[in-house]
MDAnalysis code that builds the backbone (N, CA, C; Angstrom):
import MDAnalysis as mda
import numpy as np

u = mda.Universe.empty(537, n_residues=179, atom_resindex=np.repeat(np.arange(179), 3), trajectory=True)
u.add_TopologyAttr("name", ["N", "CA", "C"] * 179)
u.add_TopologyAttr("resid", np.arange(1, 180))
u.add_TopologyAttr("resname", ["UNK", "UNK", "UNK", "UNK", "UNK", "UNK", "UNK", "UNK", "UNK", "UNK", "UNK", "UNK", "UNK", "UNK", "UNK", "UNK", "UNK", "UNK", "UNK", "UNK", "UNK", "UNK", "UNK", "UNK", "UNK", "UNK", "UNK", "UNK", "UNK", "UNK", "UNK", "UNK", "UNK", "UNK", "UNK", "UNK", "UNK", "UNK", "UNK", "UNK", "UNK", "UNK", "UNK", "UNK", "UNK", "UNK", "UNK", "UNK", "UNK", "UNK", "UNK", "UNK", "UNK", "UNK", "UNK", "UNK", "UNK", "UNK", "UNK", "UNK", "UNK", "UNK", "UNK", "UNK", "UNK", "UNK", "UNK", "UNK", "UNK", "UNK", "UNK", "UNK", "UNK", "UNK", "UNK", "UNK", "UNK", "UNK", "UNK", "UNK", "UNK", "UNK", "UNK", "UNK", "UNK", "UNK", "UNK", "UNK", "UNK", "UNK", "UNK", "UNK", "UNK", "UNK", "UNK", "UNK", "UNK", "UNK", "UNK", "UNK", "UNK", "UNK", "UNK", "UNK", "UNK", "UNK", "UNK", "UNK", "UNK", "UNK", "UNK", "UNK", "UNK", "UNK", "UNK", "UNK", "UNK", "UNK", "UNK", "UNK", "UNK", "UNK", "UNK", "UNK", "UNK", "UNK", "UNK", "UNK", "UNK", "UNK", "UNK", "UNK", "UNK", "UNK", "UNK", "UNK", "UNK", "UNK", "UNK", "UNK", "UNK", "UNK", "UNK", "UNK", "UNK", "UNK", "UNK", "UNK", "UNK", "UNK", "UNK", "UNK", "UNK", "UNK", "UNK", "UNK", "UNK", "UNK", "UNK", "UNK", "UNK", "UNK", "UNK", "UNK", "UNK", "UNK", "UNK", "UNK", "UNK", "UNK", "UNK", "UNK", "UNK", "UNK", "UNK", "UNK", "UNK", "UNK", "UNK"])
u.atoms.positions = np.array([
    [0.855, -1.163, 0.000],
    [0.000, 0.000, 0.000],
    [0.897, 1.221, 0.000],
    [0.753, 1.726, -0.873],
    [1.475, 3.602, -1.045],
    [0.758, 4.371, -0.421],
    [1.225, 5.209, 0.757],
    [0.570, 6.208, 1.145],
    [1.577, 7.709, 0.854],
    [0.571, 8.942, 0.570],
    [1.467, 9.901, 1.043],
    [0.783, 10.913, 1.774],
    [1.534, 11.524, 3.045],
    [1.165, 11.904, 4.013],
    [0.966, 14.049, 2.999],
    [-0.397, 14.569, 2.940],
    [-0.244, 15.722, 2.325],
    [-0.395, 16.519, 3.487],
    [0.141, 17.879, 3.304],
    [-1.112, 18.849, 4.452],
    [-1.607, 19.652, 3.215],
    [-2.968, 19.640, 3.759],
    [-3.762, 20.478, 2.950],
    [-5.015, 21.648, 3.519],
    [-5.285, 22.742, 2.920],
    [-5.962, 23.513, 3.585],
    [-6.952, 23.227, 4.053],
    [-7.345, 23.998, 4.983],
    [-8.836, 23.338, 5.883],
    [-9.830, 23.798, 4.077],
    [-10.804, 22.935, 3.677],
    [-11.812, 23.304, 2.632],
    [-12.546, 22.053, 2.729],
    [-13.541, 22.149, 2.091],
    [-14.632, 21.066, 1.475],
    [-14.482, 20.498, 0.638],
    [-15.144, 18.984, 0.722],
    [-14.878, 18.353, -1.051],
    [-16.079, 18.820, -1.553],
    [-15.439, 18.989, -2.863],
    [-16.680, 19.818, -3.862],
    [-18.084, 19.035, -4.128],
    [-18.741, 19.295, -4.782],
    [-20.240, 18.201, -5.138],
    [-19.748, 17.160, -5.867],
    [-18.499, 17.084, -6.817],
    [-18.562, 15.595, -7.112],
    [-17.306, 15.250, -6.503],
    [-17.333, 15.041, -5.352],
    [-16.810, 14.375, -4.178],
    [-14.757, 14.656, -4.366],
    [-14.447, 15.880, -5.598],
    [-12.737, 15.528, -5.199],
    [-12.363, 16.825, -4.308],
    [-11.298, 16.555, -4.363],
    [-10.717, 17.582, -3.360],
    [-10.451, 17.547, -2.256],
    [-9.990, 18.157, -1.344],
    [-9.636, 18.323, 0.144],
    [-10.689, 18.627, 0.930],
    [-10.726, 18.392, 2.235],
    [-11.800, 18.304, 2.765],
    [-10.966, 19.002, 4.187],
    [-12.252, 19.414, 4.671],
    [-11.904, 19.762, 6.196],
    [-12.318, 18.917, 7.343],
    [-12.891, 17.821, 7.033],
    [-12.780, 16.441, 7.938],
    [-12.124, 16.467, 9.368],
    [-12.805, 16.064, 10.142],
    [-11.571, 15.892, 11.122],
    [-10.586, 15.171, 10.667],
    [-9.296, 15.353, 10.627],
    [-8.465, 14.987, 9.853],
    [-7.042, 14.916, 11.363],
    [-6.332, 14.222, 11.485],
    [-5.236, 14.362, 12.252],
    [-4.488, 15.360, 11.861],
    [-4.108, 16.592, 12.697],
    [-3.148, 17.789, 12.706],
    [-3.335, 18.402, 11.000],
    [-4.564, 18.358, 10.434],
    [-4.887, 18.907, 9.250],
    [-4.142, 17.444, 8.160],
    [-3.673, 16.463, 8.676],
    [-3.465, 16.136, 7.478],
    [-4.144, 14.821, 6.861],
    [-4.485, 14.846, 5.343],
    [-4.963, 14.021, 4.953],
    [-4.330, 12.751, 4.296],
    [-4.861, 11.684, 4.324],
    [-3.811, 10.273, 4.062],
    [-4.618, 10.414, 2.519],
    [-3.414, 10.521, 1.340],
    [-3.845, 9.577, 0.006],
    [-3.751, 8.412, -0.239],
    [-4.503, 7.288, -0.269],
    [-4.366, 6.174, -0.600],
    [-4.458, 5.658, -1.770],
    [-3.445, 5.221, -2.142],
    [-3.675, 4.407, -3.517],
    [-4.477, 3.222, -4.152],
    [-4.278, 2.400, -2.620],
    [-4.921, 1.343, -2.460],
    [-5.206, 0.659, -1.424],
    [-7.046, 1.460, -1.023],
    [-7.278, 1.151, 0.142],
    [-8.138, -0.081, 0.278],
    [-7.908, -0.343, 1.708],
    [-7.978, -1.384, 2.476],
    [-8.710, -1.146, 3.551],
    [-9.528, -0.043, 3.676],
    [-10.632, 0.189, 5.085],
    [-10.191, -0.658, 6.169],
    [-9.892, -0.181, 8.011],
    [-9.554, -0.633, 8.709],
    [-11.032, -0.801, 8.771],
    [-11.694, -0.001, 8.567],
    [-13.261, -0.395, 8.880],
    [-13.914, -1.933, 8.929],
    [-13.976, -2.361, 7.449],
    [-14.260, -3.423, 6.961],
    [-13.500, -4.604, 7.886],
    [-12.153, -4.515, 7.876],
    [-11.634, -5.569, 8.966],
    [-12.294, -5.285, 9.947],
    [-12.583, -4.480, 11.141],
    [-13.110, -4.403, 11.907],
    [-14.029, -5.059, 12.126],
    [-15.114, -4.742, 11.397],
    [-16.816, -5.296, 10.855],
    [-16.448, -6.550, 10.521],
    [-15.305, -7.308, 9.935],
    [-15.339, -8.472, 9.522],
    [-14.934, -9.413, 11.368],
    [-14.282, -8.977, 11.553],
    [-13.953, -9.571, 12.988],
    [-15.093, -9.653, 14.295],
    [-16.078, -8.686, 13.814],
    [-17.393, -8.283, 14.818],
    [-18.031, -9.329, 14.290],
    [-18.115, -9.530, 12.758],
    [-19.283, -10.791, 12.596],
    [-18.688, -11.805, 12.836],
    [-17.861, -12.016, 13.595],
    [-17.155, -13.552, 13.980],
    [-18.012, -13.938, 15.389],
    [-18.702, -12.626, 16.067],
    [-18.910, -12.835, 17.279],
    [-20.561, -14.095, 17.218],
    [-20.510, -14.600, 18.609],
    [-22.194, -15.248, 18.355],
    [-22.742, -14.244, 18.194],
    [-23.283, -13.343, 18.778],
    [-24.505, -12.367, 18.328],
    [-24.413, -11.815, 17.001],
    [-23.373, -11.563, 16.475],
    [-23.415, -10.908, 15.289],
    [-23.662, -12.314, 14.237],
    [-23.157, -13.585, 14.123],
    [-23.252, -14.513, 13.715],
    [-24.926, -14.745, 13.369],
    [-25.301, -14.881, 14.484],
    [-27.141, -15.175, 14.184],
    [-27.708, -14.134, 13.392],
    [-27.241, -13.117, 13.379],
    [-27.710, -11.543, 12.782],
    [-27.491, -11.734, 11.520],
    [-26.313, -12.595, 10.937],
    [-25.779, -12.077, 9.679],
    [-26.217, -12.714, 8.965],
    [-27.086, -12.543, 7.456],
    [-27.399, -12.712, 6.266],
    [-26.521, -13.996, 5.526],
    [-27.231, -14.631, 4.561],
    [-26.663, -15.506, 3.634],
    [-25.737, -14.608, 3.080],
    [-24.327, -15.888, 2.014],
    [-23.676, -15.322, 1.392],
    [-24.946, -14.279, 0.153],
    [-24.882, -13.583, -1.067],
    [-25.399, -12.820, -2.076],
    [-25.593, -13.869, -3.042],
    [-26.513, -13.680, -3.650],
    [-27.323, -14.209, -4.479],
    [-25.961, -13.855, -5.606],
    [-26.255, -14.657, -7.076],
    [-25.662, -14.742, -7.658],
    [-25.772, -13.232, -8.441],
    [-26.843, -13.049, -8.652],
    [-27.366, -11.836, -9.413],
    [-26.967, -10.379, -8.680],
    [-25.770, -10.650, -7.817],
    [-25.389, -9.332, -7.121],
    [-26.099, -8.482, -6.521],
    [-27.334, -9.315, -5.898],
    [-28.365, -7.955, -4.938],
    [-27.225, -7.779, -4.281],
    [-27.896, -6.844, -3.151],
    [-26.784, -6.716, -1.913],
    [-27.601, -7.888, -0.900],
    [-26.974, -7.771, 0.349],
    [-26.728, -9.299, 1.293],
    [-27.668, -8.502, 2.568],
    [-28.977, -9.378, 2.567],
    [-29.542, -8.883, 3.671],
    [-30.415, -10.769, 3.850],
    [-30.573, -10.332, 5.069],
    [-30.959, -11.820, 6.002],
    [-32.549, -11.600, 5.821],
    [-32.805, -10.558, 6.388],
    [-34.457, -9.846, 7.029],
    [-34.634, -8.532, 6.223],
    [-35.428, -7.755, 6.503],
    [-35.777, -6.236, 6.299],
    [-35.062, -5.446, 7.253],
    [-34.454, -4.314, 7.082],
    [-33.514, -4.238, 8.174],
    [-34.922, -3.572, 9.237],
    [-34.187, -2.942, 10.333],
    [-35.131, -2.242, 11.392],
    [-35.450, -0.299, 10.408],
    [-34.230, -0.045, 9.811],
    [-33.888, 1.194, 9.112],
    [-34.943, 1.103, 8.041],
    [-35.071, 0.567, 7.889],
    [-36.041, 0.605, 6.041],
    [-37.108, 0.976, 6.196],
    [-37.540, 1.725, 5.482],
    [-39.224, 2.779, 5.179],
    [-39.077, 3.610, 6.259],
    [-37.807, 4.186, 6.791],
    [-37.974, 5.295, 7.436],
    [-36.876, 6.379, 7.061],
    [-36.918, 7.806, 7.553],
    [-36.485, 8.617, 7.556],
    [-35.447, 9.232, 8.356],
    [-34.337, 9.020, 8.400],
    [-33.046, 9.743, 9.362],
    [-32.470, 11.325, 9.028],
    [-32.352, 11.930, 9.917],
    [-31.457, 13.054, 9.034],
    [-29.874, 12.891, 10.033],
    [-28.839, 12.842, 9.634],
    [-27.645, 12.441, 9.638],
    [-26.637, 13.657, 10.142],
    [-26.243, 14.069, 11.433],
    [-25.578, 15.305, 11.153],
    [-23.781, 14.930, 11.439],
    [-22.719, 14.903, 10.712],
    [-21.931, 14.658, 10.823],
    [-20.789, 15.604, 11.483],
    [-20.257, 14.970, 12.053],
    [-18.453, 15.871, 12.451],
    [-18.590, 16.888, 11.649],
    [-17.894, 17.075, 10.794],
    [-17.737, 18.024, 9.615],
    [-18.947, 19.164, 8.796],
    [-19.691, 19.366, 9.916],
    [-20.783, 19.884, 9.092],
    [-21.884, 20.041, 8.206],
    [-21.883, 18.734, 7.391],
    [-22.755, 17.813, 6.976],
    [-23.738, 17.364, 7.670],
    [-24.934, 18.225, 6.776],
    [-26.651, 17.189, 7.506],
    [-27.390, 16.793, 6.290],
    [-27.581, 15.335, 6.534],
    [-27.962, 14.658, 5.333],
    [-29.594, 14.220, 6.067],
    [-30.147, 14.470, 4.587],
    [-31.801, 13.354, 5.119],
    [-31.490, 12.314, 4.331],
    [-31.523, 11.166, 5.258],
    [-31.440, 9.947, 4.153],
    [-33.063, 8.805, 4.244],
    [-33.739, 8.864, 3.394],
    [-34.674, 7.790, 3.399],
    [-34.584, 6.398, 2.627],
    [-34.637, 5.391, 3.475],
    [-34.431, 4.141, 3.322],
    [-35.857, 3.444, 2.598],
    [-35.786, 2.596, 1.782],
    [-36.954, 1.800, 1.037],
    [-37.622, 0.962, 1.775],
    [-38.551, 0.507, 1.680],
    [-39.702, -0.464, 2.606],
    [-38.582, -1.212, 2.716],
    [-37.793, -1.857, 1.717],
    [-37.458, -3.304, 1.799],
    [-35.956, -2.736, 2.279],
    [-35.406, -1.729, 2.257],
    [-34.083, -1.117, 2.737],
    [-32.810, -1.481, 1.598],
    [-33.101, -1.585, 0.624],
    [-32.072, -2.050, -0.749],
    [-31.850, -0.631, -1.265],
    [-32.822, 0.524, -0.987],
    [-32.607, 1.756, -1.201],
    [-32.491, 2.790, -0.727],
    [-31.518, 3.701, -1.283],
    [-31.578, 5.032, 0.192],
    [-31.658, 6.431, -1.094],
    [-32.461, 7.153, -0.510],
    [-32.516, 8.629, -0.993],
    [-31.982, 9.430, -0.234],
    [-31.100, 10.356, -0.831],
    [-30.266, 11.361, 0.377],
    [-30.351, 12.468, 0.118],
    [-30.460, 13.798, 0.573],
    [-30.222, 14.755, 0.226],
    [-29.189, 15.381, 1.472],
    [-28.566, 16.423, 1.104],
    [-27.862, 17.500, 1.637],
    [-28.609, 18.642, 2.287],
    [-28.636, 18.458, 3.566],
    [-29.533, 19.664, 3.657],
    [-28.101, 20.918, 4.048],
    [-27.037, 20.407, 4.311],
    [-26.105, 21.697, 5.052],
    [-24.737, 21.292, 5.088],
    [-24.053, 21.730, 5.024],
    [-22.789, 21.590, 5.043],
    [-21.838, 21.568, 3.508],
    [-20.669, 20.894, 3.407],
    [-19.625, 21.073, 1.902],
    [-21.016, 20.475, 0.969],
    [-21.603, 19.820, 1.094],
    [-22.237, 19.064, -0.097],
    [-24.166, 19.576, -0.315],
    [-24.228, 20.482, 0.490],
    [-25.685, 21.107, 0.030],
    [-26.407, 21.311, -1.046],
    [-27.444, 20.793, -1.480],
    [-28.512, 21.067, -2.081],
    [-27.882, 19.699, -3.042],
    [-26.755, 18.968, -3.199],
    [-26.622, 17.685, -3.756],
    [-27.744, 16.562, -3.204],
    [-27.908, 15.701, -3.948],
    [-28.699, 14.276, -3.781],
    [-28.152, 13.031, -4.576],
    [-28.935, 12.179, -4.075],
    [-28.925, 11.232, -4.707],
    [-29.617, 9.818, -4.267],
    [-30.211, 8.649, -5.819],
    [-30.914, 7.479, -4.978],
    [-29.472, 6.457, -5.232],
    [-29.428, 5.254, -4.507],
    [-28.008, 4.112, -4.274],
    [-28.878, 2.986, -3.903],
    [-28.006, 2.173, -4.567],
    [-28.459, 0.579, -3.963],
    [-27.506, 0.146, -3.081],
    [-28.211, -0.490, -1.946],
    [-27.397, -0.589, -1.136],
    [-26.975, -1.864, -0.929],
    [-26.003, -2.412, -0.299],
    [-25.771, -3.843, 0.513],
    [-25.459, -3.356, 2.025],
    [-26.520, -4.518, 2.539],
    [-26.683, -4.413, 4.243],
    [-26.153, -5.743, 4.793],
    [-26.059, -5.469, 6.119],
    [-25.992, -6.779, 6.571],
    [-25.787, -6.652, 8.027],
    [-26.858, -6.642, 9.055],
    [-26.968, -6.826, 10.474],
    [-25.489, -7.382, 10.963],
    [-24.390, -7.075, 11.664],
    [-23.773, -7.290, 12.719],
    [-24.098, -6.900, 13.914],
    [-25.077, -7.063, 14.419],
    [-25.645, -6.741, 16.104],
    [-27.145, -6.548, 15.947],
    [-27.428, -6.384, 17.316],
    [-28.650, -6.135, 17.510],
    [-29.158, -4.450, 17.123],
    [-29.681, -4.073, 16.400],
    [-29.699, -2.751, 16.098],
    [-28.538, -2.104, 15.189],
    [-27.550, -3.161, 14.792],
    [-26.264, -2.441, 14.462],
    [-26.333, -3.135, 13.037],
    [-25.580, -1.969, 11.741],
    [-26.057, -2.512, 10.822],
    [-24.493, -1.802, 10.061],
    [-23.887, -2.781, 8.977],
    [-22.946, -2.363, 7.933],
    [-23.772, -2.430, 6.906],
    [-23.653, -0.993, 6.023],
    [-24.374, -0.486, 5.041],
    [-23.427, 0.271, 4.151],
    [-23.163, -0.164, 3.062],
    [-22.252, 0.185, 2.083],
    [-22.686, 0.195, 0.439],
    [-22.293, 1.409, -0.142],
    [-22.465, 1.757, -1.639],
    [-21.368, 2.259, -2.362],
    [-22.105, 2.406, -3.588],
    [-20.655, 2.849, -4.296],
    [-21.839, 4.035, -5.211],
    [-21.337, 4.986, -5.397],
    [-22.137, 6.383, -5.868],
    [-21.665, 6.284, -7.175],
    [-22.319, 6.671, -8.156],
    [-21.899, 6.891, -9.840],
    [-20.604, 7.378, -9.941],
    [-20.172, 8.655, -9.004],
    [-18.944, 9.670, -8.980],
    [-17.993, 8.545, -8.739],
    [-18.152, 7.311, -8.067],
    [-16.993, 6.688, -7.962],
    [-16.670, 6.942, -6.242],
    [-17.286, 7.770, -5.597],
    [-17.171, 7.763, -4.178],
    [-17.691, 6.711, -3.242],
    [-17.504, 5.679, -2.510],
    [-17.915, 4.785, -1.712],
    [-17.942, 5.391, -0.736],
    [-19.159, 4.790, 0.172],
    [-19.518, 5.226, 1.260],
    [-19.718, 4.052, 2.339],
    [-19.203, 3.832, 3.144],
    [-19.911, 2.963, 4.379],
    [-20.109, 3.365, 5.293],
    [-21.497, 3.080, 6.058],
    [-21.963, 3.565, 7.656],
    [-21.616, 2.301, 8.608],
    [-21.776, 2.159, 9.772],
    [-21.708, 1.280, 10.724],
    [-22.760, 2.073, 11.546],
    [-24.211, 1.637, 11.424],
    [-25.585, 2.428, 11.787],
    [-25.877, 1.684, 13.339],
    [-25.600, 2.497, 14.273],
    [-26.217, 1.821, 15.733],
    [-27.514, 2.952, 15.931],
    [-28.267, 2.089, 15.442],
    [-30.084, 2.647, 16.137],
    [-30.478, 2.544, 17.350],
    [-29.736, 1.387, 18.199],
    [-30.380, 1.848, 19.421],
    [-29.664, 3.201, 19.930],
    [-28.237, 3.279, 19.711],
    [-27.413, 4.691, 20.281],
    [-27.864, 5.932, 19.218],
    [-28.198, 5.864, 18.398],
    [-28.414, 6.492, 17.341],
    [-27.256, 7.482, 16.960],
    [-26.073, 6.592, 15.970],
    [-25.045, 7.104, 16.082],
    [-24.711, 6.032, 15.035],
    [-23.569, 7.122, 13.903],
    [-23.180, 6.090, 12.866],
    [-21.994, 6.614, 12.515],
    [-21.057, 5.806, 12.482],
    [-19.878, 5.944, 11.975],
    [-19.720, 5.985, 10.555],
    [-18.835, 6.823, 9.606],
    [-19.008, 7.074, 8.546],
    [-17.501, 6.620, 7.881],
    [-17.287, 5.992, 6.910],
    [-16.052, 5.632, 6.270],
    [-16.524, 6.014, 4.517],
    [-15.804, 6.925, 3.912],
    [-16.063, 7.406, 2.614],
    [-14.945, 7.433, 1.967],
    [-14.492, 6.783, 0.573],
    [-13.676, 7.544, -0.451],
    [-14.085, 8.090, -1.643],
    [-12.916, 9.278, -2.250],
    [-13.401, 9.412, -3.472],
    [-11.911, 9.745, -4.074],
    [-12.272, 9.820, -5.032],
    [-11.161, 10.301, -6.371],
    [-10.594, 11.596, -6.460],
    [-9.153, 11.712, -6.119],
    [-8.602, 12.836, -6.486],
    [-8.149, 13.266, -8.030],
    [-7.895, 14.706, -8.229],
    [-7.929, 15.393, -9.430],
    [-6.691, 14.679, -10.211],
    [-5.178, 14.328, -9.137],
    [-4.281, 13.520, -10.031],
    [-4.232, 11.847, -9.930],
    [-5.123, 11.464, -9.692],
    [-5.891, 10.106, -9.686],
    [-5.849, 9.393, -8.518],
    [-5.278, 10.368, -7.421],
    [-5.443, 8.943, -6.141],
    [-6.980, 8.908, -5.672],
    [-6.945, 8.398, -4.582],
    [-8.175, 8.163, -3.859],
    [-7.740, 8.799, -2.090],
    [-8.562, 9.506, -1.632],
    [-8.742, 10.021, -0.112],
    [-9.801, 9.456, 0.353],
    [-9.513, 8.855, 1.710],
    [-10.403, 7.937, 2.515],
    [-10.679, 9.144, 3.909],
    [-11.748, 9.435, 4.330],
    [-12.160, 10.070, 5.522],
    [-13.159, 9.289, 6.608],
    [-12.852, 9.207, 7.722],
    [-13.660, 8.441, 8.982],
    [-14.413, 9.553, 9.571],
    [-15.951, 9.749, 9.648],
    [-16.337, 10.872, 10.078],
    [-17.499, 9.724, 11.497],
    [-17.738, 10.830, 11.884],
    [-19.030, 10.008, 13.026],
    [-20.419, 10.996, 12.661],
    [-21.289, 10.488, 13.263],
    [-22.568, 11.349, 12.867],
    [-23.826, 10.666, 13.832],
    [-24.171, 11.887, 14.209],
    [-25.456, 11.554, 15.196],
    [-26.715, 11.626, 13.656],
    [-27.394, 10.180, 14.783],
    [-28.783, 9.842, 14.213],
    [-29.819, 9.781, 14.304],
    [-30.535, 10.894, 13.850],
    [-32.555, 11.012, 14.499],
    [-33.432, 10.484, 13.250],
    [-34.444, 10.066, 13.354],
    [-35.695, 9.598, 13.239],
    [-36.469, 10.601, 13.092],
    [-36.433, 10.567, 12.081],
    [-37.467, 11.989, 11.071],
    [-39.051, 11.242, 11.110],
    [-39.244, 10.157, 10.759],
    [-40.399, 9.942, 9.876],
    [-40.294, 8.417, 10.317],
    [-41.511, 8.055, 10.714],
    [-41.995, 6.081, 10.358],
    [-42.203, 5.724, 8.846],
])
């Protein structure tokens, strides 16, 4: 894995997700990755080793590449608005069946942007859910959604202007807009 350590000015990533960001970021600086490897995902992969997360977790995916869900999640056919570290408040609404999310921007670097995503889910806990997409722009997004704390951890990359990729870990409190 190539990393290089940049400092870059405190700013926002633009609407199609490149650029520098003002993230909480360690001492302003941001990691480029060439080729990432989310500590996240290991993480989440080691949590579903546990019994509770075990009974929670979904069949392998159908051949036809849905995404990987066991049940309907608890999230689906409702309404969250998302306010993150960084200034970011997102409304995100989830589909009856939760395979879909609608988002909008209500505030922060990415305002008045939207968008609909298919998602892949998959229960690790009771209330606790890994939820991951990949956006047209090429930006991936994963949450780690705890509904009972109502609190979600955020892991995102996207594409820089001379072709790397920047990975940001944000956190974000979670309310219940709508049944």
């Amino acid at each position: 894995m190539t990393r290089d350590r940049v400092r870059t000015p405190a700013a926002h990533p633009t609407g199609n997700h490149n650029g520098p960001t003002n993230g909480r970021t360690h001492g302003g600086t941001v990691m480029r990755i060439r080729h990432t490897v989310p500590a996240l995902a290991a993480a989440l992969i080691a949590l579903a080793g546990t019994p509770a997360a075990q009974a929670a977790t979904a069949p392998a995916p159908a051949a036809s590449g849905a995404g990987v869900r066991a049940e309907v999640p608890a999230f689906a056919g409702h309404t969250y608005v998302l306010t993150l570290d960084n200034g970011a408040v997102l409304r995100n609404t989830y589909s009856a069946d939760g395979s879909t999310l609608d988002w909008t921007a209500l505030a922060g670097p990415m305002a008045g942007h939207s968008g609909q995503e298919r998602l892949s889910v998959r229960a690790v806990g009771e209330g606790l859910y890994f939820v991951n997409w990949v956006e047209a722009s090429g930006m991936t997004v994963s949450h780690v959604m705890d509904l009972g704390r109502g609190t979600v951890s955020v892991y995102w990359t996207y594409g820089t202007p001379d072709g790397g990729r920047v990975g940001e870990l944000h956190t974000a409190t979670l309310q219940r807009a709508s049944s």
